[in-house]
PAPATI-940437 format. One record per residue (C-alpha): residue in one letter; x, y, z. Coordinates in nm, 2 decimals. Layout:
+----+--------+--------+--------+
: aa :   east :  north :     up :
+----+--------+--------+--------+
:  A :      X :      Y :      Z :
...
+----+--------+--------+--------+
END
This chain:
+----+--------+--------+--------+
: aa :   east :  north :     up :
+----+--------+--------+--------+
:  X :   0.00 :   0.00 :   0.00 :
:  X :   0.15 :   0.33 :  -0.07 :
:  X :  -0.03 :   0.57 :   0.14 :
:  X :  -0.28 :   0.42 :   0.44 :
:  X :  -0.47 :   0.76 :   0.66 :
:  X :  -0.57 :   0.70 :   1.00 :
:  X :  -0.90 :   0.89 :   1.04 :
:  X :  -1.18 :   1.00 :   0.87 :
:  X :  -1.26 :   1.36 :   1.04 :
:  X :  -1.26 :   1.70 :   0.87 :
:  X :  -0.82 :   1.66 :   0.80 :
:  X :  -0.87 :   1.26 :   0.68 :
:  X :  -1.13 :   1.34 :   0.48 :
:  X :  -1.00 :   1.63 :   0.32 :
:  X :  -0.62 :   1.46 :   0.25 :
:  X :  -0.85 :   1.15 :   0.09 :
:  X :  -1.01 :   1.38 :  -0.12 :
:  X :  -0.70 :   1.53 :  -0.29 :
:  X :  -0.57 :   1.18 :  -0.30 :
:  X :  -0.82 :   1.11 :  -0.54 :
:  X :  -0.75 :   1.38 :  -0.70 :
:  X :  -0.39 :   1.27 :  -0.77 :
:  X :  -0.60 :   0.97 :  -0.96 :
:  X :  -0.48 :   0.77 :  -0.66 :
:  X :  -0.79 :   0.43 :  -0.60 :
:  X :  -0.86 :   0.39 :  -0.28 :
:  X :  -0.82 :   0.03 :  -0.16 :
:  X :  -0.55 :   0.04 :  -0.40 :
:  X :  -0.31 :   0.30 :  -0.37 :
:  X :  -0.41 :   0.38 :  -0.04 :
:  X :  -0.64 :   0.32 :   0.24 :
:  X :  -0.81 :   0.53 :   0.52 :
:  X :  -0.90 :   0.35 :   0.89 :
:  X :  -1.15 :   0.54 :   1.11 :
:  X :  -1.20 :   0.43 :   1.45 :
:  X :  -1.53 :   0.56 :   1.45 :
:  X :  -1.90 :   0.33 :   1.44 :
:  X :  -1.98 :   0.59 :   1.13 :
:  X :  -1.94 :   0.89 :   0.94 :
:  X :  -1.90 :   1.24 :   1.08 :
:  X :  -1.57 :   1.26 :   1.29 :
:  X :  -1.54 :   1.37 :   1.63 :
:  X :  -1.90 :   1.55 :   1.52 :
:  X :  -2.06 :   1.23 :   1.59 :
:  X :  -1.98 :   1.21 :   1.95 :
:  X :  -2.13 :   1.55 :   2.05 :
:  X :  -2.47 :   1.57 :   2.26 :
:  X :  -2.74 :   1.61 :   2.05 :
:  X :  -2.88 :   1.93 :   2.18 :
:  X :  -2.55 :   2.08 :   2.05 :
:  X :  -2.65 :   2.30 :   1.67 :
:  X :  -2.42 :   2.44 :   1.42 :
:  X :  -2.38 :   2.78 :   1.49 :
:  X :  -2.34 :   2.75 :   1.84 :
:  X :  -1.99 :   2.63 :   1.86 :
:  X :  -1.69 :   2.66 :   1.64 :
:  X :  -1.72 :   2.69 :   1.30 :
:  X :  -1.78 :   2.37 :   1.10 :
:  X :  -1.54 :   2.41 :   0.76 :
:  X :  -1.71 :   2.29 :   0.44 :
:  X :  -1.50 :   2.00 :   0.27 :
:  X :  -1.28 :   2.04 :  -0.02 :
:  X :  -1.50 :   1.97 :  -0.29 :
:  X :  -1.83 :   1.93 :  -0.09 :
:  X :  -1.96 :   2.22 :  -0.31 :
:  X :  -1.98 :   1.94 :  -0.57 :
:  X :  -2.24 :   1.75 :  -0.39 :
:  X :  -2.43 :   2.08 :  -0.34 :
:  X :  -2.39 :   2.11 :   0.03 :
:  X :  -2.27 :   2.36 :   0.28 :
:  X :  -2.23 :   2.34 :   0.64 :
:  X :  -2.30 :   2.75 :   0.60 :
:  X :  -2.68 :   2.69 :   0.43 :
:  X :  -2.73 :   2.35 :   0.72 :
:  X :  -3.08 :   2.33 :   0.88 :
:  X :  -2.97 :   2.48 :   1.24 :
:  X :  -3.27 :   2.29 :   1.40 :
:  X :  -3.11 :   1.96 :   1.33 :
:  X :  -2.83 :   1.85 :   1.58 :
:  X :  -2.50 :   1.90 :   1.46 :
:  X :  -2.36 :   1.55 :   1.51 :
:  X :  -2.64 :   1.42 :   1.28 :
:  X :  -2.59 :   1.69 :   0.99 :
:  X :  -2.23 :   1.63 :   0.99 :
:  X :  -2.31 :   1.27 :   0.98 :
:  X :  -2.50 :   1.28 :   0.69 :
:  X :  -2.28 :   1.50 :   0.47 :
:  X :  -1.95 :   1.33 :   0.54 :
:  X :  -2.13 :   1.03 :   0.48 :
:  X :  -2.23 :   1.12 :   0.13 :
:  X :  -1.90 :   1.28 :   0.09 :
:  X :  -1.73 :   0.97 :   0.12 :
:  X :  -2.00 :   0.81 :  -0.10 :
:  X :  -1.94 :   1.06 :  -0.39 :
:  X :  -1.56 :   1.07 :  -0.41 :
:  X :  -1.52 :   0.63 :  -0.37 :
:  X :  -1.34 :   0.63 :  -0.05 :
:  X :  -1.42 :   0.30 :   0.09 :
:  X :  -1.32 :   0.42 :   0.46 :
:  X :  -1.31 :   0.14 :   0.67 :
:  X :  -1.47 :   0.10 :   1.01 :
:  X :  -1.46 :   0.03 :   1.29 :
:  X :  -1.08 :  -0.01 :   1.26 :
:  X :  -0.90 :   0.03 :   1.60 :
:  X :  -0.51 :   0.11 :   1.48 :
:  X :  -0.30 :   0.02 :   1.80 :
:  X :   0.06 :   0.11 :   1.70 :
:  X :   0.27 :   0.17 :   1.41 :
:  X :   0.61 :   0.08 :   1.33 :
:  X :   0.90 :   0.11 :   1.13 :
:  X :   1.04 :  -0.19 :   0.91 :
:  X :   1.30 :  -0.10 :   0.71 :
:  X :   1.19 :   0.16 :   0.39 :
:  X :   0.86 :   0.07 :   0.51 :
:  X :   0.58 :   0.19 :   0.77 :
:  X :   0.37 :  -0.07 :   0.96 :
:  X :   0.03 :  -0.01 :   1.08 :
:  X :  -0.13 :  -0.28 :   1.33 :
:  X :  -0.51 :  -0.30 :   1.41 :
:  X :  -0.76 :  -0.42 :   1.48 :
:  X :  -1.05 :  -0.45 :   1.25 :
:  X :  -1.36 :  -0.43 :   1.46 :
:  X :  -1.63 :  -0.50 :   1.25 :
:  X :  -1.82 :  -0.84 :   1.19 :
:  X :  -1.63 :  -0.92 :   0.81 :
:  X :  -1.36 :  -1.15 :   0.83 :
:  X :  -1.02 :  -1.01 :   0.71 :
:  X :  -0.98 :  -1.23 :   0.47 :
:  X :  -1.25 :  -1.06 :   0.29 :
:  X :  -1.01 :  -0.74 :   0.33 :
:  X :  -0.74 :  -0.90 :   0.14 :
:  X :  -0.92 :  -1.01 :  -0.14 :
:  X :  -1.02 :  -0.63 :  -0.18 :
:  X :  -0.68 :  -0.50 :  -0.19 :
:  X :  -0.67 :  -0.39 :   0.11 :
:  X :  -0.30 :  -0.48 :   0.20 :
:  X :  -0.07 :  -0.39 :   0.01 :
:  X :   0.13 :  -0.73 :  -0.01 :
:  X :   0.02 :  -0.98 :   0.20 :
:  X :   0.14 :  -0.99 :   0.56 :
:  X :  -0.03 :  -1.26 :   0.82 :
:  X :  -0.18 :  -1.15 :   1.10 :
:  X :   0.00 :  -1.22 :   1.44 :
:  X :  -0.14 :  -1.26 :   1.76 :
:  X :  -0.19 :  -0.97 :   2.03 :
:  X :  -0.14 :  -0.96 :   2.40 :
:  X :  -0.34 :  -1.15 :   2.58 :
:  X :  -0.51 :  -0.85 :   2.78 :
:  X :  -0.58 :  -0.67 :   2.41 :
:  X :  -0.94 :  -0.75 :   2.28 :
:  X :  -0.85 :  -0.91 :   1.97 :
:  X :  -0.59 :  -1.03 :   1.72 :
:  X :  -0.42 :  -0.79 :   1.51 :
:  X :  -0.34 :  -0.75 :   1.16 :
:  X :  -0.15 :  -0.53 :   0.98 :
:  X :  -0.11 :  -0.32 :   0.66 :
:  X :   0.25 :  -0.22 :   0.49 :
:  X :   0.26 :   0.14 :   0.39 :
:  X :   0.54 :   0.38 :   0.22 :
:  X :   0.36 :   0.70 :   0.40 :
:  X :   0.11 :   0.76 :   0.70 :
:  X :  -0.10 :   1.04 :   0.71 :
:  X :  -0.24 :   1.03 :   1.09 :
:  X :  -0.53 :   1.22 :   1.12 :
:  X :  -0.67 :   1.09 :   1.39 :
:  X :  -0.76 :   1.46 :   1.58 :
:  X :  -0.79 :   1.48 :   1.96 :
:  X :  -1.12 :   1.34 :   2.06 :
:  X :  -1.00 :   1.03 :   2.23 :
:  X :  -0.74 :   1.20 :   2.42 :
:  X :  -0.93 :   1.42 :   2.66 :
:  X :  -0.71 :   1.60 :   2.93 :
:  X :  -0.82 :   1.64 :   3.30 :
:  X :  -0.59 :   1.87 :   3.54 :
:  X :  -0.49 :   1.74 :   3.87 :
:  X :  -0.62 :   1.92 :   4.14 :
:  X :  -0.60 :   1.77 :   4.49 :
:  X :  -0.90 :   1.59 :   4.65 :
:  X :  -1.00 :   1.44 :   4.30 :
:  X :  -1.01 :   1.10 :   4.44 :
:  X :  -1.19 :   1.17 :   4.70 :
:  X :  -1.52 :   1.33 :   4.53 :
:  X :  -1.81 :   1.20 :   4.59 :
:  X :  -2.01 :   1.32 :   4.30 :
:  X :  -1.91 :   1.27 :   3.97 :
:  X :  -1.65 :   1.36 :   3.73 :
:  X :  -1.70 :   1.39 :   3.38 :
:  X :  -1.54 :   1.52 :   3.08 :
:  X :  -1.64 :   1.69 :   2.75 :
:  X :  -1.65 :   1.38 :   2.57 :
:  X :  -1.90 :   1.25 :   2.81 :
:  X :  -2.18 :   1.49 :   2.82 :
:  X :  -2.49 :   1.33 :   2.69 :
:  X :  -2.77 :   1.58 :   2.78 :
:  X :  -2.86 :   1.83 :   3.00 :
:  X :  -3.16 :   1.60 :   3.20 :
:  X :  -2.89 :   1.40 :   3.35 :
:  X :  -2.82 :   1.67 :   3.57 :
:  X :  -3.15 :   1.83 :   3.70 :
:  X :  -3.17 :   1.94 :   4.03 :
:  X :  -2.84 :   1.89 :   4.09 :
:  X :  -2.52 :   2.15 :   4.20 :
:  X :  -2.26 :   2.17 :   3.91 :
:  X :  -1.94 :   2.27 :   3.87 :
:  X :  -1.78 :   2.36 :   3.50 :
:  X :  -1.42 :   2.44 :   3.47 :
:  X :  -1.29 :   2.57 :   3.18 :
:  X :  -1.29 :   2.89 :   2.96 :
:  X :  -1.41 :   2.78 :   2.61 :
:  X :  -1.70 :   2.76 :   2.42 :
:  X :  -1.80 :   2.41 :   2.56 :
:  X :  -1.75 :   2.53 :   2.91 :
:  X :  -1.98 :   2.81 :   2.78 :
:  X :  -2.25 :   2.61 :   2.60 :
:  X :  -2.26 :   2.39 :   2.95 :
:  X :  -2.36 :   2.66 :   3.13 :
:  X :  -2.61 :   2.80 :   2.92 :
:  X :  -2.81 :   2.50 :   2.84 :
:  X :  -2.81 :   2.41 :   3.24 :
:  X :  -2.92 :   2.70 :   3.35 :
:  X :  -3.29 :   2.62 :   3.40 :
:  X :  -3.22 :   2.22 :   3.48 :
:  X :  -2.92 :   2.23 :   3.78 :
:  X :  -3.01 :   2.35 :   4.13 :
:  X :  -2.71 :   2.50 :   4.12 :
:  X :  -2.42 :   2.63 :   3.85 :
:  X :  -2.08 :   2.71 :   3.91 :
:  X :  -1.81 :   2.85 :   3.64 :
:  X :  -1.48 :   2.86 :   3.73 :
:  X :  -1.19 :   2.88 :   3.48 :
:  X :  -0.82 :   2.87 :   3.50 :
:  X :  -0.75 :   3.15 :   3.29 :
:  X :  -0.94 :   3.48 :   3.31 :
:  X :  -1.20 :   3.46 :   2.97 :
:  X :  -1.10 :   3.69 :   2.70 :
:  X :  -1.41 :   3.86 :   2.58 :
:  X :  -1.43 :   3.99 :   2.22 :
:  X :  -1.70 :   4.23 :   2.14 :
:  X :  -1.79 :   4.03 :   1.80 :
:  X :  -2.02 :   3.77 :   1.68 :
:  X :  -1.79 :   3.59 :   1.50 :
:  X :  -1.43 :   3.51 :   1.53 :
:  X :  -1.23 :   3.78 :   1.32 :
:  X :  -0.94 :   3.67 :   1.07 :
:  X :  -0.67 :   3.84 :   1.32 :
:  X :  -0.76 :   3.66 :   1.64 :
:  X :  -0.74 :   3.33 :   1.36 :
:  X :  -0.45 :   3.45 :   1.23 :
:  X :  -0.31 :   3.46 :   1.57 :
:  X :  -0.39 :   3.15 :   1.69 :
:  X :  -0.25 :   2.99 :   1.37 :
:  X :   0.10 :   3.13 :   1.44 :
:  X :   0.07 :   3.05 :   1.80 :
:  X :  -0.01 :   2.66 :   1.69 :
:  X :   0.27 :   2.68 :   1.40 :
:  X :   0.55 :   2.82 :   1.64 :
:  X :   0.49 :   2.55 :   1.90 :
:  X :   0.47 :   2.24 :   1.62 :
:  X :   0.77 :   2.38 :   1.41 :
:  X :   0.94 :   2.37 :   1.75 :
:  X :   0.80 :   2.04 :   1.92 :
:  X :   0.64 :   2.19 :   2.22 :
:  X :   0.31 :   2.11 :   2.35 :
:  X :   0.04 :   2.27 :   2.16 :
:  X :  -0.12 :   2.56 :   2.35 :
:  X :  -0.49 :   2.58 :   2.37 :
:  X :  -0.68 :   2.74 :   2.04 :
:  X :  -0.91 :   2.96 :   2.29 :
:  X :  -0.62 :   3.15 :   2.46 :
:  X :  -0.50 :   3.27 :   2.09 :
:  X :  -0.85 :   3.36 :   1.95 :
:  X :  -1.07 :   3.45 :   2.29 :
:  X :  -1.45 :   3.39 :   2.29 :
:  X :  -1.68 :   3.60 :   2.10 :
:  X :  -1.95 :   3.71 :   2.22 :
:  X :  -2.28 :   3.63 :   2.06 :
:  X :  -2.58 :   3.78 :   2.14 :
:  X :  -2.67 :   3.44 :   2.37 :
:  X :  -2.35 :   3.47 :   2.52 :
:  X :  -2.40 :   3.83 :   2.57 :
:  X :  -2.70 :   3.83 :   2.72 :
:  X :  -2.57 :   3.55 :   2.98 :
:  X :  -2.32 :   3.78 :   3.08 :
:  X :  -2.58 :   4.05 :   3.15 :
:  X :  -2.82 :   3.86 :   3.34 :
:  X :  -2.48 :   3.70 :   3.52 :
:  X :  -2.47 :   3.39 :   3.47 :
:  X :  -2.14 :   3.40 :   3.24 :
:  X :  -1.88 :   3.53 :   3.50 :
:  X :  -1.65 :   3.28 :   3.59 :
:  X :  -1.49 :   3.25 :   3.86 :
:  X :  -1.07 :   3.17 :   3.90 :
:  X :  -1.00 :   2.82 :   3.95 :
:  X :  -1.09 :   2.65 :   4.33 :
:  X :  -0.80 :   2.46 :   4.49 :
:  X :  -0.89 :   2.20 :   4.62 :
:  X :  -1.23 :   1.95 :   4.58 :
:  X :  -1.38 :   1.76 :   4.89 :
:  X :  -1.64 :   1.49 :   4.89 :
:  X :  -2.01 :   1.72 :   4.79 :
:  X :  -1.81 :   2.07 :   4.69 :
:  X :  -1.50 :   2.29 :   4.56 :
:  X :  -1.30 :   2.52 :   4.77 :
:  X :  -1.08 :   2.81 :   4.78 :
:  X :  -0.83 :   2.93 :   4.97 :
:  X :  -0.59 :   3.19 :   5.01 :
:  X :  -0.72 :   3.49 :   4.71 :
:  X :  -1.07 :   3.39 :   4.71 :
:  X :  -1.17 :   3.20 :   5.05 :
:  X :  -1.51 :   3.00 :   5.02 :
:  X :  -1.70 :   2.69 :   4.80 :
:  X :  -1.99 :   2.55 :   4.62 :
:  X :  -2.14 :   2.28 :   4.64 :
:  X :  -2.08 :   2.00 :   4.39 :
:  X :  -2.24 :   1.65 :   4.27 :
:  X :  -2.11 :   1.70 :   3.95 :
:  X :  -1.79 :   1.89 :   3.80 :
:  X :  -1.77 :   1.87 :   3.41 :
:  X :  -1.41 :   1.93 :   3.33 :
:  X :  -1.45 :   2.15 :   2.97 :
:  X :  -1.04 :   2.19 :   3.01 :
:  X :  -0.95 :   2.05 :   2.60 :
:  X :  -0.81 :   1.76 :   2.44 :
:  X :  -0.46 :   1.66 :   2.33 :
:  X :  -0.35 :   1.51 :   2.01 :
:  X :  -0.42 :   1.16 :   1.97 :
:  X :  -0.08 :   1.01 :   1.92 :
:  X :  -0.06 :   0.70 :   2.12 :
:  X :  -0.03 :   0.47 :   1.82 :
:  X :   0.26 :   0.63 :   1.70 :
:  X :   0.48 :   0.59 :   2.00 :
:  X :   0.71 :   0.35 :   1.85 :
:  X :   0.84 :   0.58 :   1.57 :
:  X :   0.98 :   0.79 :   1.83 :
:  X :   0.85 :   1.15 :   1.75 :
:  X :   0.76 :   1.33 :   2.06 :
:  X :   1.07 :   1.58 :   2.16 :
:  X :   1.17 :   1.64 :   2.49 :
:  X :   0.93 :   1.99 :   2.49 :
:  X :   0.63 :   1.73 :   2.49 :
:  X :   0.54 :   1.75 :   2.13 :
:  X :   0.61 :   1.67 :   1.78 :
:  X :   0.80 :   1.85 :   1.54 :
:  X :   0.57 :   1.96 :   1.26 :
:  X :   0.65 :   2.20 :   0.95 :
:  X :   0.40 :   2.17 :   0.68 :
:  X :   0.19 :   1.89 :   0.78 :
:  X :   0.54 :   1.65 :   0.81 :
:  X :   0.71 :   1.53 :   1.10 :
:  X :   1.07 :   1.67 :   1.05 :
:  X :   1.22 :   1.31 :   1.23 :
:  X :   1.02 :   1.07 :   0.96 :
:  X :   0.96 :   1.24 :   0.63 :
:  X :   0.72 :   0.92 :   0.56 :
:  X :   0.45 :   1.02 :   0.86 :
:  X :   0.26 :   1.34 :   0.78 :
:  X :   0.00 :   1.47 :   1.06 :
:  X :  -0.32 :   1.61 :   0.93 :
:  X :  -0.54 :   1.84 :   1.15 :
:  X :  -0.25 :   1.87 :   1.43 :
:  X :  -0.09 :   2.22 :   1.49 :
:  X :  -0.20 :   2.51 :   1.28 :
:  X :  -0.41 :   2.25 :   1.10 :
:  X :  -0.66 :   2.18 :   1.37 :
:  X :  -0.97 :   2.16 :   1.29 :
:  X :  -1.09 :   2.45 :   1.44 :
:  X :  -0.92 :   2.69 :   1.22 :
:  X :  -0.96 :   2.46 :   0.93 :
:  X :  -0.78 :   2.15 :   0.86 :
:  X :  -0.85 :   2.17 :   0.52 :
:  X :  -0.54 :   2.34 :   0.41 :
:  X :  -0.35 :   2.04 :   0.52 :
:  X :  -0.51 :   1.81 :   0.23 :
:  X :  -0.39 :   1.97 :  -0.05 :
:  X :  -0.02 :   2.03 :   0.09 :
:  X :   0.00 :   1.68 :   0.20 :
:  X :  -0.11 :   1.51 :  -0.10 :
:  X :   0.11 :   1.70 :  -0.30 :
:  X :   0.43 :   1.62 :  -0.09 :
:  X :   0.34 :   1.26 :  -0.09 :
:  X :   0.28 :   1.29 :  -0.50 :
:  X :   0.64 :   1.45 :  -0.53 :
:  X :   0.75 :   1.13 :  -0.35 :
:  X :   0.59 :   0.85 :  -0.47 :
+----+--------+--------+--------+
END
């Protein structure tokens, strides 16, 4: 196999796409793995009281156009998660990309010239079936897995990887002392399900984003109780929409810490929070003002000390703090610098010109992953 993509999100789809466009077959010339049940990315996973509009920006494909859809002409009365469904869905459809799912890619390694991606192929059809398709490039046998893994593994042998495998399954939770000791519970972004599971109750939601945001509003008439605390102060700006310089920003910001393997530093702290005309009518009638981060949790509340003495009552804290690049599988290539991240300069890890990484740094998804298709694809054309 020349070329196998891990994910089928917004960056996936979009290096696929141009892929094709370089006459490459999919199944043939290369192959994309989603861990994924369906179509629609990280999108799928959202709660479904969540509507476009009311959260970052959802980027039209390259090449959706074609199909005569637009995430900016979407019915906003339909959840998000199922609209994004639906038009990655037929995306995939109309441009023959034969994604396979659910494929759970453990690890990948080197061999030689060549890259080699283990998984496991979670769905009912026997990989045998797989090979006859084309799927590997030559044939390799499968070997068996650990014995506390869930199934055996197979693998596929690829000249390049494009990982595009975003940040969803790789939430990040701070450490703040007394965690174990809660009572209530804690939960995460990833997962929120719906508002109703928390009626009547007192709630805590840390972070400074537009999910810690979206939390609060949609609780406000279920909880007993609502709490905001963040760890950084929220930077307001007096727009609807984000503007191209606080993008622009955040871009470089991303860019300068990839380029330079560092950790990645959160989008929200280079673009602040714009302030709709919900979100500013929350702050008016005070529900949006958070306050700075408690230090320590108890068994039923949060407390401060020192600056700001007092608590609040908890049975639940949602912990809105962010994601981290899912990179776990790649751990034996060896790319992660000392700083805590990977070296990235135009979509390519500088350590492994074969392994390319889609939607991570300035390509995030949030401020459109799209541009990394086209500059991908072409490298890997001009290398092939």
């Amino acid at each position: 196999m020349k070329v196998v993509v891990i994910g089928a999100g917004q960056a996936g789809l979009s290096v696929a796409y141009y892929l094709r466009r370089f006459e490459l077959v999919a199944d043939e010339d290369f192959v994309v793995l989603d861990r994924a049940p369906g179509a629609g990315g990280a999108w799928q996973h959202r709660w479904s009281s969540l509507r476009l509009g009311t959260a970052h920006r959802v980027n039209d494909l390259p090449g959706m156009a074609e199909l005569g859809l637009s995430f900016d002409t979407a019915d906003r009365d339909l959840p998000a998660k199922d609209v994004v469904a639906d038009y990655y869905g037929r995306f995939e459809q109309h441009y023959d990309l034969r994604v396979h799912r659910p494929v759970d890619v453990r690890s990948v390694v080197n061999e030689g010239a060549d890259l080699v991606v283990r998984y496991e192929d979670l769905s009912p059809k026997p990989v045998e079936e797989l090979k006859t398709r084309g799927l590997f490039g030559r044939r390799r046998k499968s070997f068996e897995a650990p014995a506390n893994q869930r199934a055996p593994q197979h693998e596929i042998v690829a000249s390049f990887l494009v990982n595009a495998t975003g940040t969803w399954g790789s939430p990040f939770v701070p450490f703040y002392p007394g965690m174990g000791e809660f009572a209530g519970r804690h939960l995460h972004t990833s997962d929120y399900i719906e508002a109703e599971d928390f009626r009547d109750q007192h709630i805590v939601i840390v972070g400074g984003g537009t999910s810690a945001i979206g939390f609060m509003l949609e609780l406000e008439n279920i909880a007993a109780g609502l709490t905001w605390v963040s760890r950084r102060p929220v930077d307001w700006i007096d727009r609807q929409e984000l503007d191209l310089e606080g993008a622009s920003a955040a871009v470089a910001m991303q860019d300068e810490a990839a380029r330079s393997g560092r950790a990645l530093p959160s989008i929200v702290s280079g673009t602040g929070v714009p302030k709709s005309r919900r979100i500013a009518a929350g702050i008016e009638r005070g529900l949006l003002v958070a306050r700075p981060m408690f230090d320590r949790i108890e068994a039923d509340r949060v407390v401060w000390d020192g600056g700001e003495s007092g608590m609040a009552r908890a049975d639940a804290i949602i912990w809105a703090t962010g994601f981290r690049p899912e990179l776990r599988h790649l751990a034996p290539l060896r790319l992660r610098e000392k700083a805590g991240g990977v070296t990235v300069g135009q979509g390519a890890a500088w350590s492994d010109p074969r392994v390319f990484l889609a939607g991570y740094g300035p390509q995030a998804s949030t401020i459109g992953a799209n541009r990394a298709g086209r500059m991908i694809a072409r490298q890997i054309m001009a290398m092939l």
